[in-house]
N, C-alpha and C positions, 0 to 999 in steps of 0.2 A: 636520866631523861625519861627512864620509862615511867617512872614516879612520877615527874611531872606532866606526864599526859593520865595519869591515872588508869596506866593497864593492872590488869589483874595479878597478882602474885603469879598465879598460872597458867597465864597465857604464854610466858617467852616455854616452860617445858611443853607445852602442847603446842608450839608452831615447830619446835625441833623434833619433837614425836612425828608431826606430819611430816618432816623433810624439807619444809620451808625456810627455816633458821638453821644458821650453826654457829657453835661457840668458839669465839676467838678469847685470846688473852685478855683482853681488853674490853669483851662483851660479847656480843651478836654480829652476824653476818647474814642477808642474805643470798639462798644459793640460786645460781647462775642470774646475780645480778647483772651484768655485762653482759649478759644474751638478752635482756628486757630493755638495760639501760644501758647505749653503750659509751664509752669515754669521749669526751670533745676531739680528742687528737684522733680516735678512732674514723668520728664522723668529719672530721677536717678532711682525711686523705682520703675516706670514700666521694665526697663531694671533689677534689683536687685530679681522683684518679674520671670521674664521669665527667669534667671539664674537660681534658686527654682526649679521653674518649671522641667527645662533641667536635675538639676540633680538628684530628686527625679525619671526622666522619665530611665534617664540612670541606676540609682540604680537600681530600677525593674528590668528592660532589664538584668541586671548582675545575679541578683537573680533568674531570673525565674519568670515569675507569674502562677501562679493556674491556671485550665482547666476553672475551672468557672469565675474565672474575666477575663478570657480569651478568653469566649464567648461572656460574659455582655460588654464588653469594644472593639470589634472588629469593625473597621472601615465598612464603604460604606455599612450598614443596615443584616449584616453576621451575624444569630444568634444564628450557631450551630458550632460544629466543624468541619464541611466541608461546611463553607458559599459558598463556590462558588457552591455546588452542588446542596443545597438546595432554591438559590438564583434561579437556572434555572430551576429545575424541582420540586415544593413543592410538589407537591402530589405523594409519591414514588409508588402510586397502577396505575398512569393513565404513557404511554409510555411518554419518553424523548420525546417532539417533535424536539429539536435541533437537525442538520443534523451531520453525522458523517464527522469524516474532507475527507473521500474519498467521500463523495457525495459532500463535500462543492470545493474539488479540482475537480470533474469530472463538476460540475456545473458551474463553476467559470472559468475553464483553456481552454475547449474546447478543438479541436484537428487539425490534421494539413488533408488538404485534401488527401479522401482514393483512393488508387490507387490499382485496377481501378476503377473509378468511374462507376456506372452502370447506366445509366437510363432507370427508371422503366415506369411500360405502364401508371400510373397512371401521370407521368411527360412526355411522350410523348402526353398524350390526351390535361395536361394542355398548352403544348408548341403550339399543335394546332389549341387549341382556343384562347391563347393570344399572341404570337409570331408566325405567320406564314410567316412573309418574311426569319426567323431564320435557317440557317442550323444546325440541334441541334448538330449532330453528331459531325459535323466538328469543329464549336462552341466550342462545353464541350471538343474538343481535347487542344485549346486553352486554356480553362478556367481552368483544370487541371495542365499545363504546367505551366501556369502564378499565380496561386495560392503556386503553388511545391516550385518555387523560391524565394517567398516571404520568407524574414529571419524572424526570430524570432516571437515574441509574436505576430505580424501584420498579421501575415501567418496561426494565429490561429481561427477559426469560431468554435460557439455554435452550427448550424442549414448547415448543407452545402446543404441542400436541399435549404433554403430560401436564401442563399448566390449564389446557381447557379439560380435559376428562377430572380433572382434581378440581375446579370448578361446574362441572355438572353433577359430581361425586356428592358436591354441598348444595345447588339444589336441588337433589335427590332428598337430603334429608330435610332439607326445609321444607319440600312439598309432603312426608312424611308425619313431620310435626303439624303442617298444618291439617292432613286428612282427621287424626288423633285428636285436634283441640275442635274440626267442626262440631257444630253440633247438630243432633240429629232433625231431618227433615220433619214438620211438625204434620201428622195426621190429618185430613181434612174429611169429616165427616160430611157425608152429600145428604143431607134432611131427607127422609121418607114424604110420602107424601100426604100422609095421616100428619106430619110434624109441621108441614107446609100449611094445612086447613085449622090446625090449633093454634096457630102464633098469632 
């Protein structure tokens, strides 16, 4: 056969040098074929014995099982009858630390910006010392405006404090770039008055 598929004279010694073939009386073998490939009768009785399985599992399921093999037996490490509760908090004398779902929503969702925004003397001190080309007033009139009309979830901020100072942080630097790109005020010579009697 190997002739008729045209393998090499020295391919069958170099798959047995590998460990992949071995020599029977009657040719070649591969090894641990039966672990790759396994026999129909093998796969018969695994399919035969996981049919067993399914319906000894369903029979329970009909009948009911016990509280007790119903603890013993309960998936993902749940070893009372409220696995989920005892999974999160074992110790029932020390507080739940998990958050309640109104903090994990108030945590999580944010809010949309408050109208009116106010700023505080504690954010006019900081605008002072680090935005002072910034007109805040006129600014926060804009940043309010443009945050109002943002749709949906995008429109949501955690911190609107550090969402407006991140906001005058930028234009801090657009009033930057534009002092840089003015250009300079043009000279205006006021004529002599020798220059006024010669024109």
């Amino acid at each position: 056969m190997l002739e008729q598929w045209g393998t090499p004279p020295a391919a069958p010694a170099a798959l047995i040098d590998a460990g992949l073939w071995g020599r029977t009386s009657d040719g070649y073998e591969f090894y641990n074929w039966h672990a790759y490939q396994p026999r129909k009768e093998d796969v018969d009785a695994e399919r035969a014995a996981s049919r067993e399985r399914m319906r000894e599992l369903r029979a329970r399921r009909k009948q009911g099982k016990p509280q007790k093999d119903a603890e013993e037996q309960e998936p993902f490490g749940r070893t009372g009858p409220n696995g989920s509760e005892n999974v999160r908090n074992p110790d029932p004398t020390r507080p739940d630390p998990t958050p309640t779902s109104k903090e994990v929503e108030g945590a999580s969702r944010g809010s949309r910006v408050p109208e009116p925004f106010d700023i505080s003397d504690d954010m006019r001190a900081w605008a002072k010392e680090e935005v002072p080309l910034v007109d805040i007033d006129r600014k926060t009139i804009e940043f309010v405006d443009y945050w109002a009309a943002i749709p949906g979830q995008k429109g949501v901020k955690l911190d609107w404090g550090r969402t407006w100072k991140n906001g005058m942080r930028k234009q801090q630097e657009f009033a930057e770039r534009d002092a840089g790109k003015r250009p300079p005020k043009p000279q205006v010579k006021i004529p002599s008055n020798e220059e006024w009697m010669y024109r």
